[in-house]
N, C-alpha and C positions, 0 to 999 in steps of 0.2 A: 504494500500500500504506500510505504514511503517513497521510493523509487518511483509509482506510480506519479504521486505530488510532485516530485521534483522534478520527472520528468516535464510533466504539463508548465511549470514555472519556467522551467530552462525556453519552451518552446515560447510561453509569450513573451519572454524577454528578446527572442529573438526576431519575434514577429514585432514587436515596439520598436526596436532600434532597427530593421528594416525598411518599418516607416516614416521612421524620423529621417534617415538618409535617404530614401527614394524623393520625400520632401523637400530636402535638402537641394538634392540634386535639380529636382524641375522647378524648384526656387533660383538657383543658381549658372541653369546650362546655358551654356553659349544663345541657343535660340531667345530665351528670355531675355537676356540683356540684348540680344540684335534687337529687339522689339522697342527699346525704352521705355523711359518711366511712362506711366498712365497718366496724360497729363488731367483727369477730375482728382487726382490723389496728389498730384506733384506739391513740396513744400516752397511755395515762394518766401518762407522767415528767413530772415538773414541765420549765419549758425548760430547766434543767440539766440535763447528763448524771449521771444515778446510777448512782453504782461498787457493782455489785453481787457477791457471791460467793453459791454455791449450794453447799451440801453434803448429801448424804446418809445420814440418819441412822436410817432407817427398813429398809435393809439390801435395798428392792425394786430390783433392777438393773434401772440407765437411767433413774432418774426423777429424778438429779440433771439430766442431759441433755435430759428434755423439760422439765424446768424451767426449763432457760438458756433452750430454744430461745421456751417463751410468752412468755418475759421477753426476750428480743431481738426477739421481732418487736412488742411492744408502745413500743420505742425505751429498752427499759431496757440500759444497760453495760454486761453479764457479765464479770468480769476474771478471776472464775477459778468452775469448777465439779469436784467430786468427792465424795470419800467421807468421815462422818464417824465416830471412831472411840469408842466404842464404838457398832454396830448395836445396833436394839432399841427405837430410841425410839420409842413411838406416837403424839406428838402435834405437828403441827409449830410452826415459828416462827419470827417473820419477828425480828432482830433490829437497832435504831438505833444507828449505830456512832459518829455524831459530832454526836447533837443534834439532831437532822431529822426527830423525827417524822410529819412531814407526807409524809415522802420513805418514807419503815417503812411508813407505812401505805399509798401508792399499790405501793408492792413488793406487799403483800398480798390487797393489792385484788386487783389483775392474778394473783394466784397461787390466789387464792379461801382464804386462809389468815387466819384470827380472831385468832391470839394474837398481839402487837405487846409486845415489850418496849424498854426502853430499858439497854444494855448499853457504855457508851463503851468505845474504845478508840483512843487518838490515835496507837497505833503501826501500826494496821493502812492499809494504802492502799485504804482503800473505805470506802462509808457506808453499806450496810446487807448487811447478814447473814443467809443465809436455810437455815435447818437443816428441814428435810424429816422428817417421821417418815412413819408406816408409813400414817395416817389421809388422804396427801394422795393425789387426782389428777388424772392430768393434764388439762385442758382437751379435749374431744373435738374435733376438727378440723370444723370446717362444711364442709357440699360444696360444691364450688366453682361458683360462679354466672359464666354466661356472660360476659365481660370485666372478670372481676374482677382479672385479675394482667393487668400490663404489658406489652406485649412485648419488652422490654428485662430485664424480671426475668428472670435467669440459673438460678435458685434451684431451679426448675422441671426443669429437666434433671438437676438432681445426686438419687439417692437418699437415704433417710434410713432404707434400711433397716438394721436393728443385725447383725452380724456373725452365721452360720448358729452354734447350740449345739449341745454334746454330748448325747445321751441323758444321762435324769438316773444311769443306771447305770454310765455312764460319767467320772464327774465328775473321781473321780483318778487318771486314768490318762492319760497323756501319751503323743503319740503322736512317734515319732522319725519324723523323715521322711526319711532314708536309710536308716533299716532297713527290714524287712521287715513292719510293723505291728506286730509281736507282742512 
């Protein structure tokens, strides 16, 4: 019986490290790099990490949210995203918080956003600023091409659907959920 177990172990171990090199390999062969990088994935951040914040100001729910998500998978830092106050703004823009224009303007690149200003602020912990008006959106998602994700990428499995909405007739009305609905 023991020899039985150990053989079965020896066998998945060899089957694991199989696929980890077979991975390995069509990660790394010749044909994949003739291809180049994917440019929906490509990082335009300089090799520094850039401390990004994302706010929205344009009052469209969630597009603070796809705006981290283009800018995270482009290798940009997100440290904080939300809401900015007053809604209303129509035009967006991408803002330089410590001198780095070069870093404002790959923020914007990647967000497809024209206006770049330079706004210091040496209290805030990040280096650019990106205020959303009502004029941006969001990057369309490309269809996914045969072995384009990894098989180790996780990201795949989890949703990104946004939580289900009320009817808009329903907006203010809260519903108790030990009572009775009403």
């Amino acid at each position: 019986m023991g020899a039985r177990i150990r053989g079965l172990s020896v066998l998945v171990v060899v089957l694991l490290v199989g696929a980890f090199l077979g991975s390995a390999f069509s990660e790394w062969s010749p044909t994949r790099r003739a291809r180049g990088p994917d440019p929906a994935t490509e990082i335009l951040a300089p090799s520094e990490r850039v401390r990004v914040e994302v706010r929205n100001g344009g009052g469209v729910p969630g597009r603070a949210r796809e705006a981290k998500d283009q800018l995270r998978n482009r290798g940009f830092d997100v440290v904080y995203y939300g809401n900015e106050r007053p809604f209303g703004l129509d035009s967006s823009v991408v803002l330089d918080r410590i001198g780095r224009p070069d870093w404002a303007r790959s923020v914007a690149e990647a967000l497809g956003i024209v206006v770049v200003r330079e706004e210091l602020d040496p209290n805030l912990l990040l280096d650019v600023s990106v205020v959303l008006g009502r004029d941006w959106e969001p990057e369309l998602p490309s269809p996914p091409s045969s072995g384009a994700t990894s098989w180790w990428d996780i990201r795949r499995f989890f949703r990104t659907d946004e939580a289900p909405r009320l009817p808009s007739g329903d907006v203010d009305r809260l519903a108790d959920p030990g009572g009775s609905g009403e």
